[in-house]
C-alpha positions in Angstrom: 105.5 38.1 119.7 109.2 38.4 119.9 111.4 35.5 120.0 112.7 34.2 123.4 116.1 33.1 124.2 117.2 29.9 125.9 116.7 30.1 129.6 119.2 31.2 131.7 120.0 31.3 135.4 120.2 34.1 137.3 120.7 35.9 140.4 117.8 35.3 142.3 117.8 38.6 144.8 116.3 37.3 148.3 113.0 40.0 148.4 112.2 39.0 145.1 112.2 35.4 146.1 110.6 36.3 149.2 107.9 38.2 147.6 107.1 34.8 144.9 107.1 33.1 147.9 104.6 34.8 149.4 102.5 34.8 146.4 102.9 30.9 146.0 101.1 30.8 149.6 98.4 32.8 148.7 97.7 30.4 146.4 97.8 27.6 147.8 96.0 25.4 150.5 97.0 25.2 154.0 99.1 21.9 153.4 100.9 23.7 150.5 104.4 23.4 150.7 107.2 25.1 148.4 110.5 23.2 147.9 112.2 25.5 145.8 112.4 28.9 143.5 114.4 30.1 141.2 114.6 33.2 139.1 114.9 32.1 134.9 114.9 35.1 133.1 113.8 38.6 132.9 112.4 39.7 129.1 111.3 43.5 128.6 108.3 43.4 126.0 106.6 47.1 124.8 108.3 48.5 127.6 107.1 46.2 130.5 109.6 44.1 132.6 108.5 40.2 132.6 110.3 37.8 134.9 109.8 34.1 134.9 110.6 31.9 137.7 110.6 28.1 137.9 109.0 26.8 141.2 108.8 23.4 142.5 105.9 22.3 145.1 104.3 19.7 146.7 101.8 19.9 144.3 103.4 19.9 141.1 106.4 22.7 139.1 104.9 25.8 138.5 105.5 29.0 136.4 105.3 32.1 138.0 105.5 34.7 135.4 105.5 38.5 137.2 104.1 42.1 136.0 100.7 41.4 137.3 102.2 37.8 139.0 100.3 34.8 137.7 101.0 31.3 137.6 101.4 28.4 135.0 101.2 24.4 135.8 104.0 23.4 133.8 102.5 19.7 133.6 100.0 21.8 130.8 102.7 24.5 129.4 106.1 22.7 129.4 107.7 25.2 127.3 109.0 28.7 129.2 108.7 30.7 126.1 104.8 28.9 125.2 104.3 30.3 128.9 105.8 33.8 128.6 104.0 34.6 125.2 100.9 32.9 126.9 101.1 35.7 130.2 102.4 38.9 128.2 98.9 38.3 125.5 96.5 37.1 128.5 98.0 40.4 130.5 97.5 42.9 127.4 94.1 41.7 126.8 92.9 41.9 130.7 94.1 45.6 131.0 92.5 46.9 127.8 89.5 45.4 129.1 90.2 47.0 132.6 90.6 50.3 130.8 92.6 51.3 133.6 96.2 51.1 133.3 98.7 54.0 133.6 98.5 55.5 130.4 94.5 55.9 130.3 95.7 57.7 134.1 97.7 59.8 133.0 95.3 61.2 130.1 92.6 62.4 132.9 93.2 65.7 132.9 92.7 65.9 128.9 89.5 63.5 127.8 88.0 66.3 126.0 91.4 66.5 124.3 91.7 62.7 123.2 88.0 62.9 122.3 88.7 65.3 119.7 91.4 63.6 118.0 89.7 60.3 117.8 86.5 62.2 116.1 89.3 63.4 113.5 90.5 60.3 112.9 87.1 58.6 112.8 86.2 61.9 110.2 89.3 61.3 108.5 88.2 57.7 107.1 85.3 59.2 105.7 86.8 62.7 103.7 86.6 62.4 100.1 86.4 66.0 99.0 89.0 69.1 99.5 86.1 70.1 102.2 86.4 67.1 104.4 90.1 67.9 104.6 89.5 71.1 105.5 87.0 69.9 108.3 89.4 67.6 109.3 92.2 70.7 110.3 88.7 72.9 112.2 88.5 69.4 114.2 92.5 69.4 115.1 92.2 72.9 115.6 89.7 72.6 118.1 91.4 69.6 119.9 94.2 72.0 120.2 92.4 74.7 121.7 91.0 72.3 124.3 94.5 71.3 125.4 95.0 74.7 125.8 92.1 74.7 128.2 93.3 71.6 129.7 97.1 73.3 130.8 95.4 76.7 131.9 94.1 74.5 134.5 96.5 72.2 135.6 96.5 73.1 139.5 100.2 74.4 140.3 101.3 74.6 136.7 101.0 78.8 136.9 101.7 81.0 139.7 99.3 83.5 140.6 101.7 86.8 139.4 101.5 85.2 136.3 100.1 87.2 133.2 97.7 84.5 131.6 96.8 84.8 127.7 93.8 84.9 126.5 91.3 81.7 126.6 92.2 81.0 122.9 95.7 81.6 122.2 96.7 78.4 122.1 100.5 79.1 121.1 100.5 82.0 123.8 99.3 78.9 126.3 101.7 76.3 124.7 104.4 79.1 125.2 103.3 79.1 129.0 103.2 75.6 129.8 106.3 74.8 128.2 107.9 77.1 130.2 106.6 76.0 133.6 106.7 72.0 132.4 110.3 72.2 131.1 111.8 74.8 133.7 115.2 75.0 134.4 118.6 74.0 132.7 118.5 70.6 132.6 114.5 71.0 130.9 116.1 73.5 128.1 115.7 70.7 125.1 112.2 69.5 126.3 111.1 73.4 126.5 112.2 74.1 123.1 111.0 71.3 121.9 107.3 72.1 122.9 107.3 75.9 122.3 108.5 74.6 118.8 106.1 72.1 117.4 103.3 74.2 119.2 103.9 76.9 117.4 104.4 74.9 113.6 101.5 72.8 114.6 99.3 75.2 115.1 100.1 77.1 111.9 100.4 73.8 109.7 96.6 73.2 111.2 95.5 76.6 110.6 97.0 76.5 106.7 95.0 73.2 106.4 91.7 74.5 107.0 91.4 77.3 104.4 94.2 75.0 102.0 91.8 75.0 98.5 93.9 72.3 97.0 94.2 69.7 100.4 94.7 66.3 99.9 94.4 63.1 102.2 97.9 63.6 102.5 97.9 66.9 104.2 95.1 66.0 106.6 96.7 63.1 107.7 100.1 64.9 108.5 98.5 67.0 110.2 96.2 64.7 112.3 99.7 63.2 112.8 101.3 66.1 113.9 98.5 67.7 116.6 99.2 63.4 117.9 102.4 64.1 118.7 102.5 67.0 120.5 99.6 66.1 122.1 101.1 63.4 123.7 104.5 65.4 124.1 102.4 67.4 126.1 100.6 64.8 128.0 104.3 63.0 128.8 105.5 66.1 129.7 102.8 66.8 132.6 103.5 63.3 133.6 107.1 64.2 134.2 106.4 67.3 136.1 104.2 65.2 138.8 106.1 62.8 138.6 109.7 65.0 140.0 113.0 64.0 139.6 113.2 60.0 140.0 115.2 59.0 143.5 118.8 57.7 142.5 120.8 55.3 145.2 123.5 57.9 146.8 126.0 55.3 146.7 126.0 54.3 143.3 123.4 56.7 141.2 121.0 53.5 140.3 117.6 54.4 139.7 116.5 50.7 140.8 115.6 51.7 144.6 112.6 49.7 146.5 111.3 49.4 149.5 111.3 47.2 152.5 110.0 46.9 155.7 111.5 44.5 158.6 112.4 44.6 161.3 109.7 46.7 162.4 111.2 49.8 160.3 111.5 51.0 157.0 114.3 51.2 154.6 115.1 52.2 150.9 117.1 49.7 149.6 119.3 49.9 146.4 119.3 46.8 144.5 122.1 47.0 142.8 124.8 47.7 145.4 123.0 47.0 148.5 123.0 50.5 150.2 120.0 50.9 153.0 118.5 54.0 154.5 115.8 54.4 156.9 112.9 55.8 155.3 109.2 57.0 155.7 106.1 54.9 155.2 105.3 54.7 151.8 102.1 56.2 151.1 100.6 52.5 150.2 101.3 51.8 153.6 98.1 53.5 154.8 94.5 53.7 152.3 93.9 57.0 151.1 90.1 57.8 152.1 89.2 61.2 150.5 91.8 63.4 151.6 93.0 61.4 154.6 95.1 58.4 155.4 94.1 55.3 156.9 96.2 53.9 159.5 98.9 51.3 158.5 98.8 47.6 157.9 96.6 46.5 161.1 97.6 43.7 163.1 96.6 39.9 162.2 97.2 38.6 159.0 94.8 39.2 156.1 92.5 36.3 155.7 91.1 35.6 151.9 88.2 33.9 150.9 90.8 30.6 150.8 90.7 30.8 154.7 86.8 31.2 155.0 86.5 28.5 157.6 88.9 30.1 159.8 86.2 32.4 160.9 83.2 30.3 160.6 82.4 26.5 161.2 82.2 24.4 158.5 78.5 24.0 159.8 77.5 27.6 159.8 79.1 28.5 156.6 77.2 25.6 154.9 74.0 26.0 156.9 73.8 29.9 155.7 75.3 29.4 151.7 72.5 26.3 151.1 69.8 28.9 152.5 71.4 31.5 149.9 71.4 28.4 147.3 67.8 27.3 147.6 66.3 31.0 148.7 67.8 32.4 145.2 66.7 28.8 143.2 62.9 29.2 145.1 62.3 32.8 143.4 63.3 31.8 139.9 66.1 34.7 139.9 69.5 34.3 138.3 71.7 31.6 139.3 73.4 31.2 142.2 77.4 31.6 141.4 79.2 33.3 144.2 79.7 30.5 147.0 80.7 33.3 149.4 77.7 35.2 149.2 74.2 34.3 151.2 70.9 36.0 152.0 70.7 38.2 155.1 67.4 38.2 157.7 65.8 41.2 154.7 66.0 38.4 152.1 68.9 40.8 150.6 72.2 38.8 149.3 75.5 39.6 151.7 78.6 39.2 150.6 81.4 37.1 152.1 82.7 40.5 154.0 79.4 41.3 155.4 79.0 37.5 156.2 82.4 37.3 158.3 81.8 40.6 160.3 78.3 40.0 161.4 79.1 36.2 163.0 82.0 36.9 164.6 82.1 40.8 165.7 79.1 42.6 165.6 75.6 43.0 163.1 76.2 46.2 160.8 74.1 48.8 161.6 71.5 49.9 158.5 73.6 52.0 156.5 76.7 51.3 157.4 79.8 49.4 155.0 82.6 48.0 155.3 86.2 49.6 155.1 89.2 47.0 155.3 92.3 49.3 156.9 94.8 46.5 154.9 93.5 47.7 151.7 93.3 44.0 150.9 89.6 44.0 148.5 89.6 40.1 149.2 90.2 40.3 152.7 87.8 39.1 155.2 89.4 39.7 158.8 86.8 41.0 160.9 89.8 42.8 163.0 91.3 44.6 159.9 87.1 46.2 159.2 85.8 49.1 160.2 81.8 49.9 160.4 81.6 53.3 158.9 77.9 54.5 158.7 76.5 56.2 155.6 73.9 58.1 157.1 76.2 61.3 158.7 73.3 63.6 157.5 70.4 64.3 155.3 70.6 63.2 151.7 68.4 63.9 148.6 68.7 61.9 145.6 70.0 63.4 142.3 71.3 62.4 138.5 74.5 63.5 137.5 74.0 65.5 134.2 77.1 66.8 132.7 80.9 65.8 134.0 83.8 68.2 133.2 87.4 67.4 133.8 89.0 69.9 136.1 92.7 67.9 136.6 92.5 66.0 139.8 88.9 66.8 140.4 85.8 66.5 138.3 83.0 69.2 138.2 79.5 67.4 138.1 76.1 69.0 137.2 73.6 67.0 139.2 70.0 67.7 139.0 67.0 66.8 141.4 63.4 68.0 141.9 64.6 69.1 145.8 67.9 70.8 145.4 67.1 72.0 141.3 70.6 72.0 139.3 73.6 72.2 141.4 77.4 72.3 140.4 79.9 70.5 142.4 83.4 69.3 142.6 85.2 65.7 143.6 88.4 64.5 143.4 88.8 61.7 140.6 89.4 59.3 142.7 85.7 58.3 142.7 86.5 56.2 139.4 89.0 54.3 140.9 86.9 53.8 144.0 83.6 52.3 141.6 85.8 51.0 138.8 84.9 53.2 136.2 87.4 53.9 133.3 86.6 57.5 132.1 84.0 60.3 133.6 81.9 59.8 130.9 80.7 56.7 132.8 79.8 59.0 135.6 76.3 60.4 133.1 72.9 59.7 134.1 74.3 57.8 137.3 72.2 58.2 140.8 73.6 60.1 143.4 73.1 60.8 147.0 73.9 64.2 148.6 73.8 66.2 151.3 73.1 69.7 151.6 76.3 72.5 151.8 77.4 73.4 155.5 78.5 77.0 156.2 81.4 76.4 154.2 80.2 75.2 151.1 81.0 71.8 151.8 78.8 68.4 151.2 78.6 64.6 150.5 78.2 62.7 148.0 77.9 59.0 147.6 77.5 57.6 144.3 74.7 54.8 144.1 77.2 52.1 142.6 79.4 49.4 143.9 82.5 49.7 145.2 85.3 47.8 143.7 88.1 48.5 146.5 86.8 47.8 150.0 89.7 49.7 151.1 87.8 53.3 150.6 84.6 54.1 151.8 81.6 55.6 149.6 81.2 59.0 150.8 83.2 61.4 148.9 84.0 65.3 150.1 82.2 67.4 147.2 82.8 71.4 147.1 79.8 73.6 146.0 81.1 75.6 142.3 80.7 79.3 142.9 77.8 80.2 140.9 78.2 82.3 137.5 76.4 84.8 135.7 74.0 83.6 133.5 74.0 79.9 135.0 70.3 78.9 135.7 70.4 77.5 139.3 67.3 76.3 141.7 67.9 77.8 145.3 68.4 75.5 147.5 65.8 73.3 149.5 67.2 71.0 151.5 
């Protein structure tokens, strides 16, 4: 870990204090009371952005260190730097486990891609003889010809007029994307760049797997070199989603947020103070499927903190002690949520399900919760909706095969009713059941219904959400059917 310097004040810009502010709350009981905060430092680690602010409270000095925000008694860490070092490992090590940050994102539309330069490198550690070398460029070779694949079906990255090379020209393909991913004047070094180390990639690659004298040495370089501009490639999709970055039109800053009060929105430059109105941000509303929930609904979000604000001390205690000694009588596994109890079907309900059903109404069977805050840890009855399962007839199938299509995935799911179907989702269904790569999708248990005139169906996979803010169901499109592909007619 890198070496931190001596703490130093700084401006403390009001919506950043506001926002620590707000964070210090949500932590805190309802006599919590903050006395002051102050803004120490900022440090920029392996590209991330780590602030550190010094808080003082009724209940002791705190640090709050940001980039996820998370606290720090300072009675147990009195050093800031023991702190900071302490956050940035904790941090790293909670996202690899999470196997969902940004970067693992970004890769979705080329797994099969990644895959095939990991069995290289795996391979790699194991070559001896000139042949393992040579195996080692038919693997990168391959990996190559599967990003290929990958960019030839990149929705929006081709036009239909264009004239599309053949499935496995990968330079001709390279040629293509680099084109369309580094288009325009101010793109000419990126473009060159990409149509250039495609090309002598791909021939070093080629060279290596008939080479009769390779060495370690060449396999590696050339494992090396399909990394690189596979990732080039993978940065430079990333910047074509992305657009051009928004840029203060006062003063050019790139450093723009957003803020709402007032009852309006407004972009708001941080470093010279320029405001514009401005539209909703899209994490304004929860995306369901292909729609948007409405806005943050009225009433605060209440957490598990503020359970008793909903329920009586007596009826929260009278229904978790009958979850305690129902769960202890049967011998199962320990009781360890204290926010969970057992419904009238003997069935453990969590703390949402709990809330809804005393104060608003009972859920229907086959129905879930879906919080319109987008809050997972929010138990407000008025911010729920009770959005039935059931709208139709499903059969139960096993997903068999997942291919990565960009934003969508392409599932082969099998069952003794509907015989082998082929259908598409958008890849938000990971997100939705915290799963960190399709792969995790094999074997699962699925629900679906049967296509409508249009081709259309549901699908619900037989897992747990992780964000209450989405519900299950998920808008699947039946895969036109192709020659040679043995499919069941339908029975449903």
């Amino acid at each position: 870990m890198a070496r931190w310097h001596a703490v130093r004040r700084m401006e403390t810009p009001e919506h950043e204090r506001r926002a620590i502010e707000e964070y210090l709350r949500s932590q805190g009981d309802s006599g919590f009371e903050i006395e002051h905060v102050e803004k120490l430092t900022s440090e920029y680690v392996l590209g991330g952005q780590y602030d550190v602010w010094d808080a003082h409270t009724n209940e002791g000095r705190w640090w709050v260190i940001t980039n996820p925000t998370n606290l720090y008694s300072q009675q147990h860490i009195k050093s800031m730097d023991v702190a900071l070092s302490f956050h940035i490992g904790l941090m790293m090590r909670v996202m690899a486990l999470r196997g969902t940050s940004s970067a693992g994102n970004r890769h979705r539309w080329a797994p099969d891609v990644l895959r095939r330069l990991d069995l290289a490198t795996s391979e790699l550690e194991r070559a001896v003889e000139v042949e393992d070398y040579q195996a080692i460029g038919m693997r990168l070779r391959e990996a190559l010809l599967s990003l290929a694949s990958a960019l030839s079906e990149l929705d929006g990255l081709h036009g239909p007029t264009d004239d599309l090379p053949k499935a496995g020209d990968f330079k001709a393909w390279a040629h293509l994307a680099a084109g369309d991913l580094g288009a325009g004047s101010e793109s000419d070094h990126l473009r060159t760049y990409l149509r250039t180390t495609s090309e002598k990639t791909w021939g070093y690659v080629n060279w290596l797997t008939h080479a009769r004298h390779a060495s370690e040495v060449d396999a590696r370089f050339a494992l090396s070199a399909t990394s690189q501009i596979v990732e080039a490639f993978i940065l430079a999709v990333e910047r074509w989603r992305l657009g051009r970055p928004r840029r203060c039109s006062a003063c050019g800053s790139y450093r723009l947020r957003i803020d709402f009060e007032d009852g309006q929105w407004n972009t708001v430059c941080s470093v010279c103070g320029d405001t514009m109105l401005t539209e909703p941000p899209p994490s304004a509303g929860v995306a369901t499927g292909e729609t948007l929930r409405p806005a943050q609904p009225e009433g605060d979000c209440i957490t598990t903190e503020g359970f008793d604000i909903f329920l009586s001390p007596a009826q929260a205690q009278s229904m978790l002690e009958s979850a305690e000694q129902a769960l202890v009588a049967r011998s199962g596994p320990q009781w360890h949520n204290r926010f969970a109890t057992l419904g009238s079907e003997d069935q453990l309900v969590d703390a949402h399900r709990l809330v809804f059903s005393v104060t608003e109404r009972e859920l229907q069977p086959g129905s879930e919760l879906v919080y319109t805050c987008g809050d997972d840890n929010c138990v407000n009855p008025s911010h729920a909706t009770a959005e039935p399962l059931s709208s139709g007839e499903y059969v139960i199938a096993i997903v068999e095969a997942a291919i990565p299509h960009s934003d969508q995935v392409e599932l082969v799911v099998s069952s003794p009713l509907v015989g082998r179907r082929r259908i598409l989702v958008h890849v938000g269904i990971l997100d939705r059941h915290g799963l960190s790569d399709i792969s995790d999708l094999l074997e699962r248990v699925v629900c679906i219904t049967a296509a409508d005139t249009d081709g259309q169906r549901k699908l619900v996979l037989v897992d747990k959400r992780v964000h209450y803010g989405e519900t299950s169901i998920s808008d699947a499109s039946v895969v036109p059917e192709q020659p040679g592909v043995d499919l069941q007619p339908d029975a449903t």
